[in-house]
C-alpha positions as CSV (number, residue, x, y, z in Angstrom):
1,X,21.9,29.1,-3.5
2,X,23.8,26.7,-1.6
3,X,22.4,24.3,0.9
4,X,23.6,21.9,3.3
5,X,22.1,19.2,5.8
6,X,23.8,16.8,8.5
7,X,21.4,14.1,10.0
8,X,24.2,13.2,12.6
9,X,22.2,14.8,15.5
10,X,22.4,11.2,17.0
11,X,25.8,12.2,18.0
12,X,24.5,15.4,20.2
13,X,21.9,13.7,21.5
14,X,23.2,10.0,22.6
15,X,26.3,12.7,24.2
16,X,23.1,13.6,26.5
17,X,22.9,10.1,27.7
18,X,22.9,8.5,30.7
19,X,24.6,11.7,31.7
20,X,21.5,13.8,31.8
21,X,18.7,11.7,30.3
22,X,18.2,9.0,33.0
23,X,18.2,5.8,31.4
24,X,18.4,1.9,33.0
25,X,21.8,0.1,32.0
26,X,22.7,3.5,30.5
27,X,20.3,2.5,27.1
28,X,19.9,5.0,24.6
29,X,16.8,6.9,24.7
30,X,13.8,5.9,21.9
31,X,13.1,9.1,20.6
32,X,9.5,9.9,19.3
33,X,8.0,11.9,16.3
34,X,5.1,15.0,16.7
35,X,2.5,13.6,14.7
36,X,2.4,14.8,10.5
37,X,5.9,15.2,10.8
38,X,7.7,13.5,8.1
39,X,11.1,15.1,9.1
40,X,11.4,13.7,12.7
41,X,9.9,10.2,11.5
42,X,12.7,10.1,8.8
43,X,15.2,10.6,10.8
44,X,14.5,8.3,13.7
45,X,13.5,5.5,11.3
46,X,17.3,6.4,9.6
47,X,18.5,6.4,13.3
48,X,19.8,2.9,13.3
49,X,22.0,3.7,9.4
50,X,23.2,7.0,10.8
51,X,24.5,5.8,13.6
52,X,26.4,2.9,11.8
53,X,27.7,5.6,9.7
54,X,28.4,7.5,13.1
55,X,30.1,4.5,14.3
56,X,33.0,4.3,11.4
57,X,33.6,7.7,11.9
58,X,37.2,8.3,13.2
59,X,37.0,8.5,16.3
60,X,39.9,11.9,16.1
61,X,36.9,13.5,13.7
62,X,34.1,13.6,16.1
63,X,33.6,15.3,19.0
64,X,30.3,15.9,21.2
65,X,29.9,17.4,24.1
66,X,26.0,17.4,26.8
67,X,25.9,20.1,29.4
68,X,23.6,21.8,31.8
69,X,24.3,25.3,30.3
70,X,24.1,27.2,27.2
71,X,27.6,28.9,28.2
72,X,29.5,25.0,28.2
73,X,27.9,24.2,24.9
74,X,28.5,27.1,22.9
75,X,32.6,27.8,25.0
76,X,32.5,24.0,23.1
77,X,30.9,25.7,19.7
78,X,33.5,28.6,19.7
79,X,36.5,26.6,20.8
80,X,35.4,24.0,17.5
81,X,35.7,27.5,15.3
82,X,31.8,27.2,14.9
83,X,29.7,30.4,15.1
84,X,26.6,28.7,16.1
85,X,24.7,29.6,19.5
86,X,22.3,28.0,21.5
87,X,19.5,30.6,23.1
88,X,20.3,31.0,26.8
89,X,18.0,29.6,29.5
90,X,16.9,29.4,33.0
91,X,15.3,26.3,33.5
92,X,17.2,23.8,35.6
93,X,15.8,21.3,33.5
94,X,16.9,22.2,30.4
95,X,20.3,20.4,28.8
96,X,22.2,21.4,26.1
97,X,24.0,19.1,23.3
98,X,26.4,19.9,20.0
99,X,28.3,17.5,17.9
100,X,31.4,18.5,15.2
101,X,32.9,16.6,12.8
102,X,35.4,18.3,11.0
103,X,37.3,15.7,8.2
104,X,40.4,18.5,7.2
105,X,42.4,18.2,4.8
106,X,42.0,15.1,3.3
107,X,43.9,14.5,0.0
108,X,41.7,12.7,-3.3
109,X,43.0,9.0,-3.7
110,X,43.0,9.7,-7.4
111,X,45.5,10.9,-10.3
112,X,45.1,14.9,-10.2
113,X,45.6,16.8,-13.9
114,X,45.0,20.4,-12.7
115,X,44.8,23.4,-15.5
116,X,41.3,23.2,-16.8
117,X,38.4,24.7,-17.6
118,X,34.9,24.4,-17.8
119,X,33.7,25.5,-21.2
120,X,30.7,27.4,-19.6
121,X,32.4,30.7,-20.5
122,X,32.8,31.7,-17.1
123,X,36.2,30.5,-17.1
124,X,36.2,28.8,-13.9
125,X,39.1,26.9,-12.4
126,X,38.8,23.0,-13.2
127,X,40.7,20.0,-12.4
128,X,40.6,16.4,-13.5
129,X,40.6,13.3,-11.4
130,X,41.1,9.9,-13.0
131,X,41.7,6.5,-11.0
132,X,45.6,6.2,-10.6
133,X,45.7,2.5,-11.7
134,X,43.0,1.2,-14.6
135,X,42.9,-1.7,-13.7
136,X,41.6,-1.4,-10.4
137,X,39.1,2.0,-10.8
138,X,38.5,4.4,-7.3
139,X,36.6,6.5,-9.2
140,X,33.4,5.4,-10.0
141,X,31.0,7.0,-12.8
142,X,27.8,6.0,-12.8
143,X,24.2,6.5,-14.0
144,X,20.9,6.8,-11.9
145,X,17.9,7.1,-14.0
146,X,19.4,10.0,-16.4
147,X,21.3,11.6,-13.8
148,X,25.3,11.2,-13.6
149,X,26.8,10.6,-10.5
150,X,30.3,10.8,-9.6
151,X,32.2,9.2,-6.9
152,X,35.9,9.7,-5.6
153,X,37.8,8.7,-2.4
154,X,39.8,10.7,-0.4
155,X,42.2,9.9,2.4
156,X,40.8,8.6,6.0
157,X,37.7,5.7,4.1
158,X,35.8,8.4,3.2
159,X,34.4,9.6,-0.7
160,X,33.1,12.5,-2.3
161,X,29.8,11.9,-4.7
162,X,28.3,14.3,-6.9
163,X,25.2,13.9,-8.8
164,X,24.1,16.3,-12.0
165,X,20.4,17.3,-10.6
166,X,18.7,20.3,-12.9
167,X,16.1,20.6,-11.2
168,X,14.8,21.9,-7.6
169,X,16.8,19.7,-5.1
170,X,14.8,18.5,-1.8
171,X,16.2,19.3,1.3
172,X,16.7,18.2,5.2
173,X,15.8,14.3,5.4
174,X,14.1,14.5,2.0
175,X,17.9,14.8,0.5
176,X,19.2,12.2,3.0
177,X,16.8,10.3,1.1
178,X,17.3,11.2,-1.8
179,X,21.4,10.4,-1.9
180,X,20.7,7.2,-0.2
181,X,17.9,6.1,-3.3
182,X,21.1,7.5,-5.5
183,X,23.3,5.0,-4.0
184,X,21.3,1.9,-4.2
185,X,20.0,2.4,-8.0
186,X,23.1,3.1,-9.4
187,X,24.7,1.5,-12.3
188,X,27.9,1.7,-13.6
189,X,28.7,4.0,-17.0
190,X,30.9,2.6,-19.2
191,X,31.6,5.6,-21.0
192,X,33.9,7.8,-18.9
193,X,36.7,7.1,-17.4
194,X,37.1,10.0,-14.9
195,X,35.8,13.6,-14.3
196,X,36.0,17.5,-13.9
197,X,35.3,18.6,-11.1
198,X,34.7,22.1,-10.0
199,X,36.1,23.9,-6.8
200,X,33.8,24.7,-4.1
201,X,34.0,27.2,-1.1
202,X,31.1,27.0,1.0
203,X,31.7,28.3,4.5
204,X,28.5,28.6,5.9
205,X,25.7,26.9,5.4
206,X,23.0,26.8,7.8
207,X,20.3,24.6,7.1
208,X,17.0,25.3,9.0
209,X,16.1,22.7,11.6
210,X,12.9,23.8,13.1
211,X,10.8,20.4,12.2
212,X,13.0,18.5,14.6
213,X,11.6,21.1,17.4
214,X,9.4,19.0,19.8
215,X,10.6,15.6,19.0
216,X,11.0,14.0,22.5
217,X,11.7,11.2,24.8
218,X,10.9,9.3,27.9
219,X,13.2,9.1,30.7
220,X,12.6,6.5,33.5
221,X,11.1,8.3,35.5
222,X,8.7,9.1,33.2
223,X,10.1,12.4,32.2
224,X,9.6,13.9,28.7
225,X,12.3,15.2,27.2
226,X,11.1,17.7,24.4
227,X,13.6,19.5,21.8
228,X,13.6,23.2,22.1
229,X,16.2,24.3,20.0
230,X,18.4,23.0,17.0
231,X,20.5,24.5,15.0
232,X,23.5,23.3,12.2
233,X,26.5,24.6,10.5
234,X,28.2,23.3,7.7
235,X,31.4,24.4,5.9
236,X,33.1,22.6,2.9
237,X,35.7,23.0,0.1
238,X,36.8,20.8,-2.6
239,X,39.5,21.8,-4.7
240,X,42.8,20.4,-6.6
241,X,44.1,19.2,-3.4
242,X,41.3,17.4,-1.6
243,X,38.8,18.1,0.7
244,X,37.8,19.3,3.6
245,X,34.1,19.5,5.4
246,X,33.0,20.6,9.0
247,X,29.4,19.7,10.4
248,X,28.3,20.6,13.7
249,X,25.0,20.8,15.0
250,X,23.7,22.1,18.9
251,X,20.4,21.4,20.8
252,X,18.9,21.8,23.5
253,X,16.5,19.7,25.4
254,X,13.4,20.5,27.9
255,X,12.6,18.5,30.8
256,X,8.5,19.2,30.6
257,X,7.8,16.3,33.6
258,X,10.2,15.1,36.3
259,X,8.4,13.4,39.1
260,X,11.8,12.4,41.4
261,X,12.7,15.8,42.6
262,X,12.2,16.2,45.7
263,X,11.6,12.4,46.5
264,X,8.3,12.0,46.8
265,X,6.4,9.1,49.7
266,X,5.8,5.8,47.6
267,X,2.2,5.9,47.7
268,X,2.0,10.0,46.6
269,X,1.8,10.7,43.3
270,X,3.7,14.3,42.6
271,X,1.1,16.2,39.9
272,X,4.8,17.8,38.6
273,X,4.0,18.1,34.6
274,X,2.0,20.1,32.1
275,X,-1.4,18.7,32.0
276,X,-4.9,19.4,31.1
277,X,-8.1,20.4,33.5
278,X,-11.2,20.3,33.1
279,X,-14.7,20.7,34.9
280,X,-17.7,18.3,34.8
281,X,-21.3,18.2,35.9
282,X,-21.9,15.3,37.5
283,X,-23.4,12.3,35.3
284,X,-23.4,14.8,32.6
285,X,-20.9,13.5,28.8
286,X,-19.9,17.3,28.1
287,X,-17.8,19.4,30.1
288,X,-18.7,22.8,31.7
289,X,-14.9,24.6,30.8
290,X,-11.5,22.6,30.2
291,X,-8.4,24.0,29.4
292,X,-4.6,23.0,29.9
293,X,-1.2,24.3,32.1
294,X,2.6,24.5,31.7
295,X,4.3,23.9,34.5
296,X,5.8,27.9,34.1
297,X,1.9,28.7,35.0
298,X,1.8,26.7,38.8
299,X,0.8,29.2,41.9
300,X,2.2,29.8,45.4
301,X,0.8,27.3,47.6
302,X,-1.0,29.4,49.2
303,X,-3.5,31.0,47.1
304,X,-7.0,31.9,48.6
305,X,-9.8,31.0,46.0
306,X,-12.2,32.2,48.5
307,X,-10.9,36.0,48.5
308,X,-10.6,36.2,44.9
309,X,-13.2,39.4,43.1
310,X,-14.0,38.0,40.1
C-alpha cells in the first residue's frame, strides 16, 4: 500500500509565531518531546535541516496560514484543494495551523524516450529518462549498500529519487531517516546510464501523525503550548511529463497554562493551569490522597465545602 510522510510541520507551526505563541523579539518557540517518544525527538532534532530545506523552498510553493479557529484553517484547507479537517473547538485558547506545498507541474530536466514497458507482465506504461548531455550527467544512478537509487531533476531546483527497497519500508521520521542515511552513503554506479521509471498516481495519502500529539512549548509567560491535533495529506504523480506533489499538513495547539489573562497584581501568583493536589499529615513522608486537575475541572467560586453530604 502506498504511504507518504511530510516532516515540514515547522512550516505550520513557526506560521503560529509571534502571532499567537507569545515570544520576545518574535524568536521561534523550542519545542519539546513527551518522553519515550522517538518520533517527536526526531523531528525536533531534524528541526534545524528541515527548516533549511523549508527555507529554499520557492517562496510561490509554500503557503501557511495560524488562526484562532477551526473554520479559518480548514476555509484555508479547502481553498488549497486539500480535504483535510481540523476537529472543531471551543476553547479560546486553542490555535489552529496548516502548511501546503504544492510543486505542479514541473517538467524532468532529462532526455524523455516514452513507449516502454516493464517486462513484469503486467504491461504497464514505462518511460526512459537519460541525462540530455553525457558529458555533464543530471541523472545520477547510484548504489547504497545493495540497494539502487535513482535520482533525476526536474524544473524549479528540485529532484526526484527512488530507491529499490524489497523489504518492509519504515515510516513517519524513521523514513525521513532513512532517505537522508540513503543520501549520505551513496556511491556512484558506473553501470547504467539512465532509467525506467514507472508512472505513479497517488492522490491521497494520509499518513498517521498521532506520535506528534502532545509535543509542546513554552510561551513567555510561561504558557504551555500542547499539540492536540495533526493531520497530513499527500498527493503525487510522476509520469512522462514530469511531476507534480502536494503536501499539506494542519494542527492545532492547546494553551493548557496562561497566567496574563486578566492581569494579575505583581505580587499574586494566578493558580491558572492543570496541576496536581495532594494531602499530607503533618511531619508525616507519605501522603493521605493526591490526585491531579485540568483546568476544564475548576468550580464556581463559590462552592460551600461545609454544606456538602458526603
Amino acid at each position: 500500500m502506498a504511504y507518504g510522510f511530510s516532516p515540514f510541520v515547522w512550516a505550520a507551526l513557526n506560521e503560529a509565531s509571534p502571532k499567537y505563541i507569545k515570544m520576545d523579539d518574535d524568536k521561534k518557540p523550542v519545542w519539546y518531546s513527551l518522553p519515550d517518544n522517538d518520533f517527536q525527538d526526531r523531528l525536533i532534532a531534524l528541526r534545524p535541516e528541515i527548516e533549511s530545506m523549508l527555507d529554499a523552498v520557492d517562496s510561490a510553493d509554500l503557503k501557511a496560514v495560524a488562526a484562532p479557529t477551526a473554520e479559518i484553517v480548514n476555509k484555508f484547507l479547502t481553498d488549497q484543494g486539500m480535504d483535510i479537517q481540523l476537529d472543531q473547538w471551543d476553547d479560546p485558547d486553542t490555535i489552529g495551523v496548516a502548511a501546503v506545498i504544492k510543486i505542479l507541474m514541473r517538467r524532468w530536466i532529462a532526455q524523455v524516450r516514452t513507449g516502454f514497458n516493464f517486462s513484469s507482465g503486467k504491461r504497464e506504461d514505462s518511460y526512459i529518462l537519460t541525462s540530455r548531455d553525457p558529458s555533464a550527467p543530471t541523472v545520477r544512478i547510484e548504489v547504497v549498500g545493495d540497494q539502487i537509487m535513482t535520482t533525476v531533476p526536474v524544473e524549479g531546483g528540485y529532484e526526484v529519487s527512488l530507491i529499490t527497497h524489497t523489504s518492509r519500508p519504515p515510516e513517519g521520521m524513521e523514513l525521513c531517516d532513512y532517505w537522508m542515511a540513503c543520501r549520505a552513503l551513496a556511491e556512484p554506479h558506473e553501470k547504467y546510464t539512465g532509467v525506467m521509471y514507472p508512472s505513479l498516481l497517488l492522490e491521497d495519502i494520509r499518513p498517521d501523525l498521532s506520535a506528534l500529539l502532545g509535543m509542546f512549548c513554552i510561551d513567555d509567560d510561561g504558557g504551555k503550548w500542547k499539540l492536540t491535533q495533526v493531520l497530513e495529506q499527500i498527493r503525487f504523480a510522476m509520469g512522462p511529463g514530469g511531476i507534480s506533489a502536494v503536501a499539506a499538513v494542519a494542527a492545532a495547539a492547546t494553551l493548557e497554562a496562561a497566567f496574563s489573562n486578566p492581569e494579575p497584581e505583581e505580587d499574586i501568583f494566578i493558580f491558572d493551569s492543570p496541576g496536581l493536589w495532594a494531602l499530607w499529615k503533618v511531619g508525616k513522608l507519605a501522603p493521605v490522597i493526591v490526585g491531579h486537575f485540568d483546568r476544564e475541572d475548576f468550580s464556581p467560586v463559590d462552592v460551600d465545602v461545609f454544606g456538602l453530604k458526603w
